[in-house]
PQR file with spaces between the fields and no chain letter, atoms N, CA, C, O and H, PARSE charges and radii, in Angstrom:
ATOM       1  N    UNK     1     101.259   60.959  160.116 -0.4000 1.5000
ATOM       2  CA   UNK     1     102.484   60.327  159.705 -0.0000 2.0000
ATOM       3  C    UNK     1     103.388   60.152  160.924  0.5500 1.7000
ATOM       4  O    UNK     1     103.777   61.022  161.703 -0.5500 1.4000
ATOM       5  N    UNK     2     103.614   58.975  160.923 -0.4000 1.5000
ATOM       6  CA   UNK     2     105.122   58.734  162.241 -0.0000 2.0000
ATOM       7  C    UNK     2     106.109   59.298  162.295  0.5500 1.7000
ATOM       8  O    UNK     2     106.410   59.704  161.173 -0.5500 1.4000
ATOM       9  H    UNK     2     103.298   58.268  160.290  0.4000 1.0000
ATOM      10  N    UNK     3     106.726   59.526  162.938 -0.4000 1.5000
ATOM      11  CA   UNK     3     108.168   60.327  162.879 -0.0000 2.0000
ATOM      12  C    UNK     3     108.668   58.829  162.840  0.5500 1.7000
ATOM      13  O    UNK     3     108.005   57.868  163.229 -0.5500 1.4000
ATOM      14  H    UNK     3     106.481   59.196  163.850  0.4000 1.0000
ATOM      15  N    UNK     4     110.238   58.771  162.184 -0.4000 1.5000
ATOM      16  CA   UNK     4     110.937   57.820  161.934 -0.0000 2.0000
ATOM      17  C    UNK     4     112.160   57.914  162.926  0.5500 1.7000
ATOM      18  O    UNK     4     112.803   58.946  163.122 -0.5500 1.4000
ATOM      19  H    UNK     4     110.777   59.552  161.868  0.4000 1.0000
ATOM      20  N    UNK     5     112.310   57.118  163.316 -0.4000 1.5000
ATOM      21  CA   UNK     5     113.771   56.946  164.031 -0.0000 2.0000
ATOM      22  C    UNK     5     114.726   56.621  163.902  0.5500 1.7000
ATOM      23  O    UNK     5     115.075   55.444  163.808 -0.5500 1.4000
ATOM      24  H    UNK     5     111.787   56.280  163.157  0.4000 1.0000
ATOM      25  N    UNK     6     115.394   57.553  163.863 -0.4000 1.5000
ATOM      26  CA   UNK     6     117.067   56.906  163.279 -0.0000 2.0000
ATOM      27  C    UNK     6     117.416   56.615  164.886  0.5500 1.7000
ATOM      28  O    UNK     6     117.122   57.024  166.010 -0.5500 1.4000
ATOM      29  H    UNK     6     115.110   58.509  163.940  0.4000 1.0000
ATOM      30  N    UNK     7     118.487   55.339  164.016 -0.4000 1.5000
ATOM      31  CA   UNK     7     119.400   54.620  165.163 -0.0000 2.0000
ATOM      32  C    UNK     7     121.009   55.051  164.281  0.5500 1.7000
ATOM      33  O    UNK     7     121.313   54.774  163.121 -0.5500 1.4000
ATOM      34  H    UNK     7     118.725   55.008  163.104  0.4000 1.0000
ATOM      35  N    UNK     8     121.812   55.795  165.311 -0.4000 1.5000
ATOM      36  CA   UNK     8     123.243   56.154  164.370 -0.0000 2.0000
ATOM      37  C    UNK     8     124.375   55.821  164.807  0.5500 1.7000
ATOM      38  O    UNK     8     124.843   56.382  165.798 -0.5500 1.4000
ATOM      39  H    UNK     8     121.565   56.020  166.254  0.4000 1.0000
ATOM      40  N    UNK     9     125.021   54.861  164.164 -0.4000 1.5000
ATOM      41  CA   UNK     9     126.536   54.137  164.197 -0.0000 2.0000
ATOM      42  C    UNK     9     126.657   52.973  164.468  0.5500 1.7000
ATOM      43  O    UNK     9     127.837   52.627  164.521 -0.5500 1.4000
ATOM      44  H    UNK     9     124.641   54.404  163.359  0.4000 1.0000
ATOM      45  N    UNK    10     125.707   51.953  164.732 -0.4000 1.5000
ATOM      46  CA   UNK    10     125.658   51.067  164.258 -0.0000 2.0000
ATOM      47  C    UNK    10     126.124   50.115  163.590  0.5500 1.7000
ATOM      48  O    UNK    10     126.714   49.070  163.864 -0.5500 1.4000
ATOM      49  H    UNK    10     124.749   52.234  164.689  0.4000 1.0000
ATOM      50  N    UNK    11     125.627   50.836  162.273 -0.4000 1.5000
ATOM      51  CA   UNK    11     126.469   50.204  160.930 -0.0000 2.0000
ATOM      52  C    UNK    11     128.105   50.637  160.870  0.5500 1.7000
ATOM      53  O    UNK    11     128.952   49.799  160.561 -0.5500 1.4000
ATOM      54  H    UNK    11     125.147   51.685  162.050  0.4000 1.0000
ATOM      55  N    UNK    12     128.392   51.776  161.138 -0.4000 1.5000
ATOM      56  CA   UNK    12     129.606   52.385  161.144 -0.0000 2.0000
ATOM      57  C    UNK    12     130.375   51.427  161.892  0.5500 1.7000
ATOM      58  O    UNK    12     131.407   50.943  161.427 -0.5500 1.4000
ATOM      59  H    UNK    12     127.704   52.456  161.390  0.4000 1.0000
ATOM      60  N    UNK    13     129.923   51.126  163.034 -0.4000 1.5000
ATOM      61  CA   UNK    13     130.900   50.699  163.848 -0.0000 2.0000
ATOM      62  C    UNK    13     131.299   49.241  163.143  0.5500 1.7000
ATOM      63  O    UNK    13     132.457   48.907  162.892 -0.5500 1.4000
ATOM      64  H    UNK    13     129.084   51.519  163.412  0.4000 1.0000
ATOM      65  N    UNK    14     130.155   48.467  162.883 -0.4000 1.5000
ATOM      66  CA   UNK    14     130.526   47.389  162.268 -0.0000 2.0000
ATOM      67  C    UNK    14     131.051   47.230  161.182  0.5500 1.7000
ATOM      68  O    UNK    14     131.761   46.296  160.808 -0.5500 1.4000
ATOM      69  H    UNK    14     129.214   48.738  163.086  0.4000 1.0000
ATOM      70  N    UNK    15     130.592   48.497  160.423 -0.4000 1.5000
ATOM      71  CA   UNK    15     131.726   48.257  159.042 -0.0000 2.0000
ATOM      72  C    UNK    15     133.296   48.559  159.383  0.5500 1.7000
ATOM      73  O    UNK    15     134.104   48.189  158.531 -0.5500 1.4000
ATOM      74  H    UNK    15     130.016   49.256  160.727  0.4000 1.0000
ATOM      75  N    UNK    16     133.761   49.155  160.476 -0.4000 1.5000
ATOM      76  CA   UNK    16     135.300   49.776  160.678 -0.0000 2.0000
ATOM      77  C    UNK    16     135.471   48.521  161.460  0.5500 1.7000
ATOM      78  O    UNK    16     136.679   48.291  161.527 -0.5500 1.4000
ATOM      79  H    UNK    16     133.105   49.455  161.169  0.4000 1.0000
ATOM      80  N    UNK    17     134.740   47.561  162.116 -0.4000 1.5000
ATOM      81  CA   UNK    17     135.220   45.867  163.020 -0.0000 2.0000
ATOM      82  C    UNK    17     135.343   45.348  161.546  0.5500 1.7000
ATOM      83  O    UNK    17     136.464   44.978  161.196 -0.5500 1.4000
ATOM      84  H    UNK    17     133.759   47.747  162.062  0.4000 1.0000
ATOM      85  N    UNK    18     134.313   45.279  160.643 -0.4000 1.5000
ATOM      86  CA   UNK    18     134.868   44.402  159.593 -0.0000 2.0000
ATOM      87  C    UNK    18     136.431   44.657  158.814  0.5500 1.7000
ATOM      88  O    UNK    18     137.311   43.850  158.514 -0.5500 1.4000
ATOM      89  H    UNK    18     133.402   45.580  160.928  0.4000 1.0000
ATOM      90  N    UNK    19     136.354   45.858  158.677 -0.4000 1.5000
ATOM      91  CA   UNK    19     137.484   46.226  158.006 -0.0000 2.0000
ATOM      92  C    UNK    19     139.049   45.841  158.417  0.5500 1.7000
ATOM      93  O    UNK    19     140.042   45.554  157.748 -0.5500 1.4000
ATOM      94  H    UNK    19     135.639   46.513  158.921  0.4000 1.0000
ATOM      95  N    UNK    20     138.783   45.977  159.873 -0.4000 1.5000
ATOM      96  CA   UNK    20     140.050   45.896  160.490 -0.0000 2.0000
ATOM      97  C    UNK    20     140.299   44.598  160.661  0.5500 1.7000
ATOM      98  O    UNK    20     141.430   44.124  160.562 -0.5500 1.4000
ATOM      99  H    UNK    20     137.976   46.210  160.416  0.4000 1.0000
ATOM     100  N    UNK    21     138.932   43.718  161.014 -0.4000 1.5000
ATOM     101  CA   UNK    21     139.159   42.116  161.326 -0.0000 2.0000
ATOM     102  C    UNK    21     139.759   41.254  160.187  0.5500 1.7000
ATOM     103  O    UNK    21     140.550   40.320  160.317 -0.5500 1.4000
ATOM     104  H    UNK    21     138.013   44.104  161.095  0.4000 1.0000
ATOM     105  N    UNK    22     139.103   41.866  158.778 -0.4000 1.5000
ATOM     106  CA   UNK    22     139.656   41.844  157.075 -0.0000 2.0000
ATOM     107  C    UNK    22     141.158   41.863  157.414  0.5500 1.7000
ATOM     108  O    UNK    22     141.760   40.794  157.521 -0.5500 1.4000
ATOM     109  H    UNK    22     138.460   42.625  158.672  0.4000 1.0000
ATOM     110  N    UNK    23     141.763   43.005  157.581 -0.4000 1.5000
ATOM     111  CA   UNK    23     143.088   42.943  157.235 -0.0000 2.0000
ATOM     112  C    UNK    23     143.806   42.326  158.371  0.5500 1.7000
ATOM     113  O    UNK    23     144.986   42.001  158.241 -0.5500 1.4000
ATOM     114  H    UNK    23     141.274   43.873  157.494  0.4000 1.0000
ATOM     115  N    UNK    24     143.017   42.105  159.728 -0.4000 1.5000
ATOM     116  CA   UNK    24     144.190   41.653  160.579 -0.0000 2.0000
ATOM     117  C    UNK    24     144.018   40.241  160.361  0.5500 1.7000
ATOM     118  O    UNK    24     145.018   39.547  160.546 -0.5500 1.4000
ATOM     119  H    UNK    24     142.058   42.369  159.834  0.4000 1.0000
ATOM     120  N    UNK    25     142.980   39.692  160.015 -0.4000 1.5000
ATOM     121  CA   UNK    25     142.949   37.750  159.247 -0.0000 2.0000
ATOM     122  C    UNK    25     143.760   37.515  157.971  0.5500 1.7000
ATOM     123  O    UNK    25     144.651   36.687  157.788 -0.5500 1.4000
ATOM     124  H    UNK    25     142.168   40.256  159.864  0.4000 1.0000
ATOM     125  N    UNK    26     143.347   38.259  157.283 -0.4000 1.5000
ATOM     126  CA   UNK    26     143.782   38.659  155.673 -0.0000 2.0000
ATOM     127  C    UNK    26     145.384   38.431  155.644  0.5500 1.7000
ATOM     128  O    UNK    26     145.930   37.797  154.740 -0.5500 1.4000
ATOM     129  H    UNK    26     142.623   38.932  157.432  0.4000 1.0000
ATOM     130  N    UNK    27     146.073   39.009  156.719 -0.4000 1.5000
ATOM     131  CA   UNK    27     147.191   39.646  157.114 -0.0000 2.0000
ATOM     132  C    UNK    27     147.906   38.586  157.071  0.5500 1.7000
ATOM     133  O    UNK    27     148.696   38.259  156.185 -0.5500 1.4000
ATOM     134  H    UNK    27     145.630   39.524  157.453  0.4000 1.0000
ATOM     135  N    UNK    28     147.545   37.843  158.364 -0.4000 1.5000
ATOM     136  CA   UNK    28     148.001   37.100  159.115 -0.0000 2.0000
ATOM     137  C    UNK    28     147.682   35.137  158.241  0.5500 1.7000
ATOM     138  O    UNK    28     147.753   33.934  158.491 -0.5500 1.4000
ATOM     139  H    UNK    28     146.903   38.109  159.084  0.4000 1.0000
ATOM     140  N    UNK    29     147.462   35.760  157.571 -0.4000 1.5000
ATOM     141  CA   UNK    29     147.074   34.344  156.460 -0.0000 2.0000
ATOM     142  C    UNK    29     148.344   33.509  155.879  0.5500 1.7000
ATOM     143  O    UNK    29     149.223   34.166  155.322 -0.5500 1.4000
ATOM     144  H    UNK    29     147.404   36.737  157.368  0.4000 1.0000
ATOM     145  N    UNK    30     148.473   32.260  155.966 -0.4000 1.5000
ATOM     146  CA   UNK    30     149.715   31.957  154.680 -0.0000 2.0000
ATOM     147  C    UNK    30     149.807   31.300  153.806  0.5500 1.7000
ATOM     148  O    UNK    30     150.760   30.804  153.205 -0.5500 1.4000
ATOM     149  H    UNK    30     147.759   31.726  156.419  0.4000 1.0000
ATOM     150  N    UNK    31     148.083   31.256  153.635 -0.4000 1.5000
ATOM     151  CA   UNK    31     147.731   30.709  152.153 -0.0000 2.0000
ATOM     152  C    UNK    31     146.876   31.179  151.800  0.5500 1.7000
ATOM     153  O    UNK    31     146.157   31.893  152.498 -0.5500 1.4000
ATOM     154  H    UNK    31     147.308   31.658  154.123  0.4000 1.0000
ATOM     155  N    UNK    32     146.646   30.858  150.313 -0.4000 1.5000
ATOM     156  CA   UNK    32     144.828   31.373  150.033 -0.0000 2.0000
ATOM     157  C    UNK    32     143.814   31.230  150.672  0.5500 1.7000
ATOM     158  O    UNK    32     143.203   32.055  151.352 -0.5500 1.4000
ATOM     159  H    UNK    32     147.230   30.277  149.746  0.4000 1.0000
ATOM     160  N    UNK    33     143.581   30.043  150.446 -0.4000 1.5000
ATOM     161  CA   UNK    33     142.015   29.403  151.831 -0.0000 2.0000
ATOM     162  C    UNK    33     142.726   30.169  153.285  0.5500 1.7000
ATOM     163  O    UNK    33     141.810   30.906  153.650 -0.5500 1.4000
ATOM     164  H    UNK    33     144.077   29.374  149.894  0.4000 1.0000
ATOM     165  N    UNK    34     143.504   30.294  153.952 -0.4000 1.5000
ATOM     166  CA   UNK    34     142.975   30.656  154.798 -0.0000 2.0000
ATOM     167  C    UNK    34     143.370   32.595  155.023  0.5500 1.7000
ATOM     168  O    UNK    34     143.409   33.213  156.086 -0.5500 1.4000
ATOM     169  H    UNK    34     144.248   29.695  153.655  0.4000 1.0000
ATOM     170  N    UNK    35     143.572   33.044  153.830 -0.4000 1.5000
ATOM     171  CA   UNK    35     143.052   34.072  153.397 -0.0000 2.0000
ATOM     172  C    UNK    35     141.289   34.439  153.296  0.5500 1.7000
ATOM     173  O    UNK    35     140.635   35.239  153.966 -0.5500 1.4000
ATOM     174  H    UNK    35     143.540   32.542  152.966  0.4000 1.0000
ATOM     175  N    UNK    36     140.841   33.491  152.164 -0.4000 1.5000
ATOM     176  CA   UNK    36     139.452   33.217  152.276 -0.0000 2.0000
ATOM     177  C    UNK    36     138.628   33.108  153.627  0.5500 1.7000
ATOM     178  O    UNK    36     137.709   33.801  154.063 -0.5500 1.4000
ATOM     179  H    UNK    36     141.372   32.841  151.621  0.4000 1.0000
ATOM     180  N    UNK    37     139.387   31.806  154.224 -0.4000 1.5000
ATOM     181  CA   UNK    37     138.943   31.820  156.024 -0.0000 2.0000
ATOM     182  C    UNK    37     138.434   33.162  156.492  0.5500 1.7000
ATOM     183  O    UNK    37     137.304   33.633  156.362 -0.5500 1.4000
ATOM     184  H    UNK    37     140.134   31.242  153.870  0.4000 1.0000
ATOM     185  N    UNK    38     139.636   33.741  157.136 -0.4000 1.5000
ATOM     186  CA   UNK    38     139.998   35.119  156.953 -0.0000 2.0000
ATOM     187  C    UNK    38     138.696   36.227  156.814  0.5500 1.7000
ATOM     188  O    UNK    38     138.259   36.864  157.773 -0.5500 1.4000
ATOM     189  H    UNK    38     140.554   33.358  157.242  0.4000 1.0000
ATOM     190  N    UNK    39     138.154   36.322  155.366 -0.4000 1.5000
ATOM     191  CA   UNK    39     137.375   36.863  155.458 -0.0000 2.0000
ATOM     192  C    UNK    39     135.783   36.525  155.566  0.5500 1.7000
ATOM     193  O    UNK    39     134.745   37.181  155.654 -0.5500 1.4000
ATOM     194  H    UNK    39     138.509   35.804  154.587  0.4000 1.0000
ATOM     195  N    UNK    40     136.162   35.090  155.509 -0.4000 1.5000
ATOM     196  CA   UNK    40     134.786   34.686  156.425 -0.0000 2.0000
ATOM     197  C    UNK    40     134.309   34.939  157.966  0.5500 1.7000
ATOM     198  O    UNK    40     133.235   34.853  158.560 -0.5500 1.4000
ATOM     199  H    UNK    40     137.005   34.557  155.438  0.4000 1.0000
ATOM     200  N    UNK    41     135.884   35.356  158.374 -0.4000 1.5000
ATOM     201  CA   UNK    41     135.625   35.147  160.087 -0.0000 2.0000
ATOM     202  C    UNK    41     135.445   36.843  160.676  0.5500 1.7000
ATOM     203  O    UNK    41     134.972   37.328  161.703 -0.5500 1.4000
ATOM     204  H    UNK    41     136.757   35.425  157.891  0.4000 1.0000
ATOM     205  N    UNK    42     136.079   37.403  159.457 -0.4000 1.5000
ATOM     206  CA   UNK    42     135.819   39.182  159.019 -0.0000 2.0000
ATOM     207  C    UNK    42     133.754   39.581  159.093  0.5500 1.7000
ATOM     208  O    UNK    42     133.085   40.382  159.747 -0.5500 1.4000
ATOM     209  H    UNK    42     136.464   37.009  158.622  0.4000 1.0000
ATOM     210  N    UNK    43     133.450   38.630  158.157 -0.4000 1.5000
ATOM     211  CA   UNK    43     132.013   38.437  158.234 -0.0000 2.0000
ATOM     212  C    UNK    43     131.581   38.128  159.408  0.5500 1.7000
ATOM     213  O    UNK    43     130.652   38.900  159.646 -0.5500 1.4000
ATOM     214  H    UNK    43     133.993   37.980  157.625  0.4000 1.0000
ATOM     215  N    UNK    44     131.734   37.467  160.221 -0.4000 1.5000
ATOM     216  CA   UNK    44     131.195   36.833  161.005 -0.0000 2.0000
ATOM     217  C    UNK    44     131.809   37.136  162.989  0.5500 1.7000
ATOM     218  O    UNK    44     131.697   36.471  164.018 -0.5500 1.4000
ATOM     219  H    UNK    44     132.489   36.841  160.028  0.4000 1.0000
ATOM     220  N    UNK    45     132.282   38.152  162.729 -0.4000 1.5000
ATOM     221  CA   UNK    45     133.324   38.871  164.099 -0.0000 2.0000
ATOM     222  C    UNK    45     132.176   39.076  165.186  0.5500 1.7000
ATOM     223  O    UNK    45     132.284   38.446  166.238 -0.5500 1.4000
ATOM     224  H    UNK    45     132.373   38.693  161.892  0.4000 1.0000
ATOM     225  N    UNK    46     131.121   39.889  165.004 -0.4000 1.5000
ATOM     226  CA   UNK    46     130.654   40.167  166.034 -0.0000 2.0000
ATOM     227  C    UNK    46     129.845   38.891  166.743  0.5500 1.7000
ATOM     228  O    UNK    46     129.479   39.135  167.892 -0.5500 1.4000
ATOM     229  H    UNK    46     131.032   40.401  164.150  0.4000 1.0000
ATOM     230  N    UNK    47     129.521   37.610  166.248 -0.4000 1.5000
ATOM     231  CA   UNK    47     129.421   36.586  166.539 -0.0000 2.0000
ATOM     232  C    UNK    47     130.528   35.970  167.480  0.5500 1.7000
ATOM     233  O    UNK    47     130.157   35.805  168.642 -0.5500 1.4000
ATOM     234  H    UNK    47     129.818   37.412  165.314  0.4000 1.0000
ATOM     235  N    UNK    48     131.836   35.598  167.179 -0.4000 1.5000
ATOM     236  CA   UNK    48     132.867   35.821  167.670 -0.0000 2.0000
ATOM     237  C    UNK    48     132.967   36.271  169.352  0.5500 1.7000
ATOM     238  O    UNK    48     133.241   35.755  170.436 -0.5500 1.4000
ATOM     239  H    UNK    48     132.137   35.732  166.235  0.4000 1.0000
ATOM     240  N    UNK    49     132.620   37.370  168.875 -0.4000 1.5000
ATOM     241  CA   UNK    49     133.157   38.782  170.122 -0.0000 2.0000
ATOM     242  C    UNK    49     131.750   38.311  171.283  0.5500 1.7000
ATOM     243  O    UNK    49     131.925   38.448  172.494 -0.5500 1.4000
ATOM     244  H    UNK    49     132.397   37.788  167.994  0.4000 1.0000
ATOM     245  N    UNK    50     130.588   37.840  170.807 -0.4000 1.5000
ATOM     246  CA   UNK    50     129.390   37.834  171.777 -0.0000 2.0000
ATOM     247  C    UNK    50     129.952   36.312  172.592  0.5500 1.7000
ATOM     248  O    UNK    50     130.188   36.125  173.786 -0.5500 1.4000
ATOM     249  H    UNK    50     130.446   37.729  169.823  0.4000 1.0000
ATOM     250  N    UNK    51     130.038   35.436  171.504 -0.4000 1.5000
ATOM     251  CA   UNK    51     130.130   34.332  172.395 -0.0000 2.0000
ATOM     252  C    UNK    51     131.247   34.187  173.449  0.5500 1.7000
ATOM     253  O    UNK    51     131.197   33.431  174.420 -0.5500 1.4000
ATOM     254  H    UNK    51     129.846   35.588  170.535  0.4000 1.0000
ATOM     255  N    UNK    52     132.268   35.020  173.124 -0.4000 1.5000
ATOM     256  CA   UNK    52     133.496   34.922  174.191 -0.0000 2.0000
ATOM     257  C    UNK    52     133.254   35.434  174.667  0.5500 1.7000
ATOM     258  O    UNK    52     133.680   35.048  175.755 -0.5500 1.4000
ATOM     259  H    UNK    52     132.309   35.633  172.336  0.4000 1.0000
ATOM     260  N    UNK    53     132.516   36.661  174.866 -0.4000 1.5000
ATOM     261  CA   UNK    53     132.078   37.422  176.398 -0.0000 2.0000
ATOM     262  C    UNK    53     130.816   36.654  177.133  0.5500 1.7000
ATOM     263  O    UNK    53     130.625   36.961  178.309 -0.5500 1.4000
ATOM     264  H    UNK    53     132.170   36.975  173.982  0.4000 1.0000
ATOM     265  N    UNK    54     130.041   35.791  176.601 -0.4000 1.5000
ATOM     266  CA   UNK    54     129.119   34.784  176.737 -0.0000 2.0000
ATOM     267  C    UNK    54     130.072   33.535  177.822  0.5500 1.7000
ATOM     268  O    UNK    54     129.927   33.158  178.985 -0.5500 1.4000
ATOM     269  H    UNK    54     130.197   35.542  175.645  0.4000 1.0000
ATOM     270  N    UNK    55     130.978   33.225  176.799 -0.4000 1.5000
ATOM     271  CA   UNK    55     132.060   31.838  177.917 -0.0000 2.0000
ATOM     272  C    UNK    55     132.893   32.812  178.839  0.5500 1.7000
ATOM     273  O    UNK    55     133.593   32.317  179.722 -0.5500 1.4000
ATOM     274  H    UNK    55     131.096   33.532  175.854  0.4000 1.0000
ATOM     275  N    UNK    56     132.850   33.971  178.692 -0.4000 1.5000
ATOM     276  CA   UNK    56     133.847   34.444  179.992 -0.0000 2.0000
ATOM     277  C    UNK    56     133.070   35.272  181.193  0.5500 1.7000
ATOM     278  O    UNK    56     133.559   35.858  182.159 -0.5500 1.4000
ATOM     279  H    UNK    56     132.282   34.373  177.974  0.4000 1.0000
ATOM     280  N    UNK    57     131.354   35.081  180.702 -0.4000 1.5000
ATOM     281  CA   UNK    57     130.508   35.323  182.114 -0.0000 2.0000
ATOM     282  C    UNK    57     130.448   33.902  182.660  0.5500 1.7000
ATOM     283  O    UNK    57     130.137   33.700  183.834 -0.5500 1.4000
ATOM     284  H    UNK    57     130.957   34.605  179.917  0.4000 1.0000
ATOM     285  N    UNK    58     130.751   32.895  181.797 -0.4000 1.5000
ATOM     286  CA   UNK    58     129.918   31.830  182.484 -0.0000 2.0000
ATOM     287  C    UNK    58     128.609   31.085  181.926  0.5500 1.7000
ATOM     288  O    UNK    58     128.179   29.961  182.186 -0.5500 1.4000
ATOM     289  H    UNK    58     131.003   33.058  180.843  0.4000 1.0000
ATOM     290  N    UNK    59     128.012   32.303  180.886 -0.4000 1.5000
ATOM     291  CA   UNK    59     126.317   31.931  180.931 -0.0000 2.0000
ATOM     292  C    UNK    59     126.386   30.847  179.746  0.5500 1.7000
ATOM     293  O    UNK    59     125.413   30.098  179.664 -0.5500 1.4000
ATOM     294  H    UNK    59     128.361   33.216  180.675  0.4000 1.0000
ATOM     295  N    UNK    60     127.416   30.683  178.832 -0.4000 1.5000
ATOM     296  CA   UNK    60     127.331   30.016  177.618 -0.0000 2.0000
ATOM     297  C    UNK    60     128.024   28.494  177.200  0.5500 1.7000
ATOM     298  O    UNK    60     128.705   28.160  176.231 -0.5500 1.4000
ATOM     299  H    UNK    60     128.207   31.292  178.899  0.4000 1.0000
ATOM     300  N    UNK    61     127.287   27.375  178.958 -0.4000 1.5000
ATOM     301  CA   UNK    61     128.046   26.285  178.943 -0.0000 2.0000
ATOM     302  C    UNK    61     127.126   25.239  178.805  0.5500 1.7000
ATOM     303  O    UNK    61     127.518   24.074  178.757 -0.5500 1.4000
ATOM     304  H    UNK    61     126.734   27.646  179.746  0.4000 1.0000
């Protein structure tokens, strides 16, 4: 039998980026839709966060 490998925090970390990205979009909203927005872009943060460190090496033109 294999030993299994845990990988730990991971998920943690990304669930406490979602959370916070939630309320600081959520927040900062001044309507519904872009409340909704909001937590689409909550979903979708660490996407976000890669490509701007991507355009601020340079490699992503």
């Amino acid at each position: 039998m294999k030993d299994k490998v845990k990988s730990g925090g991971g998920g943690a970390v990304y669930g406490l980026g979602f959370i916070g990205a939630a309320v600081y979009y959520i927040g900062h909203a001044t309507t519904f839709w872009f409340g909704v927005w909001g937590f689409v872009k909550a979903l979708l943060w660490p996407a976000f966060l890669v490509y701007d460190a991507l355009m601020f090496m340079g490699a992503a033109q």
